[in-house]
C-alpha positions, 0 to 999 in steps of 0.5 A: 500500500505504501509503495502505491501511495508513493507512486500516486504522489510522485505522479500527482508531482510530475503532472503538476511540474509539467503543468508548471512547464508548459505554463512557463511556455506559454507565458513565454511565447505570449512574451516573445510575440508581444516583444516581436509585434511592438518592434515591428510596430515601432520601427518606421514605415517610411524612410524619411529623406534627409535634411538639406544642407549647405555646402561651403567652399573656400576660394583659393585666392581669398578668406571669404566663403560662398553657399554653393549648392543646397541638396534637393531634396525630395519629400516622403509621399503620402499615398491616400488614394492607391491610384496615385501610387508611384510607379517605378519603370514603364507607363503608369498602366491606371492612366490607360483607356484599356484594361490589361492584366494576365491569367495567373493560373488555369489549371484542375484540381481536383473537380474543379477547373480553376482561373484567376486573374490579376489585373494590372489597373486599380479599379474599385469596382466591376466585373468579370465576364469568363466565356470558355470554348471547346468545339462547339461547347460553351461556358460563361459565367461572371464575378466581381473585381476584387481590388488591392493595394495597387492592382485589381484582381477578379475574384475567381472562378471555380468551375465544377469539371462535370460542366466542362468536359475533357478537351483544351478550353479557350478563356476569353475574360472580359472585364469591365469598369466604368468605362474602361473595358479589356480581354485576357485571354489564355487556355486550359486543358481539362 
């Protein structure tokens, strides 16, 4: 009996000392992400430009000196409205009368025939209108734009592979908004 009594205590005791363990763990992870997070939290977003600064220069045949050049010096850009953020080579493709963008995926998996496409406009709103051909088959369907930080995207199709049919699908996706239309094209093999 004793040695029973023994056992149940020494177990009783590795339990609570796990307990005590995974509750120094927790707190320690709680620590850690609280640490992370501030730190991230605190470091700045923008990178601010440096102050501009005067550069003296002495002349060789006399003691006076002259202001030369002040640095230019370009202000942090605040974007509030995604349209207007910078771009960095090319065109600004938000200024074009047509919408362009690319099929980012046309593949199955699994049941399901899937098609995305990223636009390359912000556009805060409008549709997508999908019409795939095989042959003498048929498939429309339609969705919404879903926008980004910068670009736009339609917000997806999946498509039952019952409603398809084997074979190589031409993707014609007419997207308008606004008054601004364009077409991405591609294929898909089912």
């Amino acid at each position: 009996m004793a040695s029973y009594v023994s056992k149940h205590r020494r177990n009783k005791h590795i339990k609570a000392c796990i307990k005590v363990l995974l509750c120094l763990i927790l707190l320690g992870g709680a620590a850690y992400a609280v640490w992370y997070f501030r730190i991230r939290k605190d470091e700045p977003k923008v990178e601010e430009a440096p102050t501009p600064s005067e550069v003296q220069t002495a002349k060789n045949d006399s003691d006076k000196q002259t202001a030369t050049d002040v640095t230019p010096t370009t202000e942090p850009v605040n974007v509030e409205n995604p349209k207007d953020i910078p771009q960095n080579e090319g065109t600004d493709p938000n200024k074009s009368a047509v919408i362009t963008g690319v099929l980012t995926r046309a593949d199955v998996s699994g049941d399901k025939a899937i098609i995305r496409v990223n636009i390359d406009q912000y556009l805060s709103g409008g549709s997508c209108n999908l019409t795939m051909t095989s042959g003498a088959k048929n498939y429309t369907d339609a969705v919404n734009i879903a926008d980004a930080a910068s670009t736009s995207t339609c917000q997806g199709f999946d498509i039952p592979v019952s409603k398809l049919g084997k074979g190589t699908w031409d993707i014609s996706i007419q997207i308008t908004s606004g008054d601004k239309e364009g077409t991405i094209s591609g294929k898909v093999v089912i």
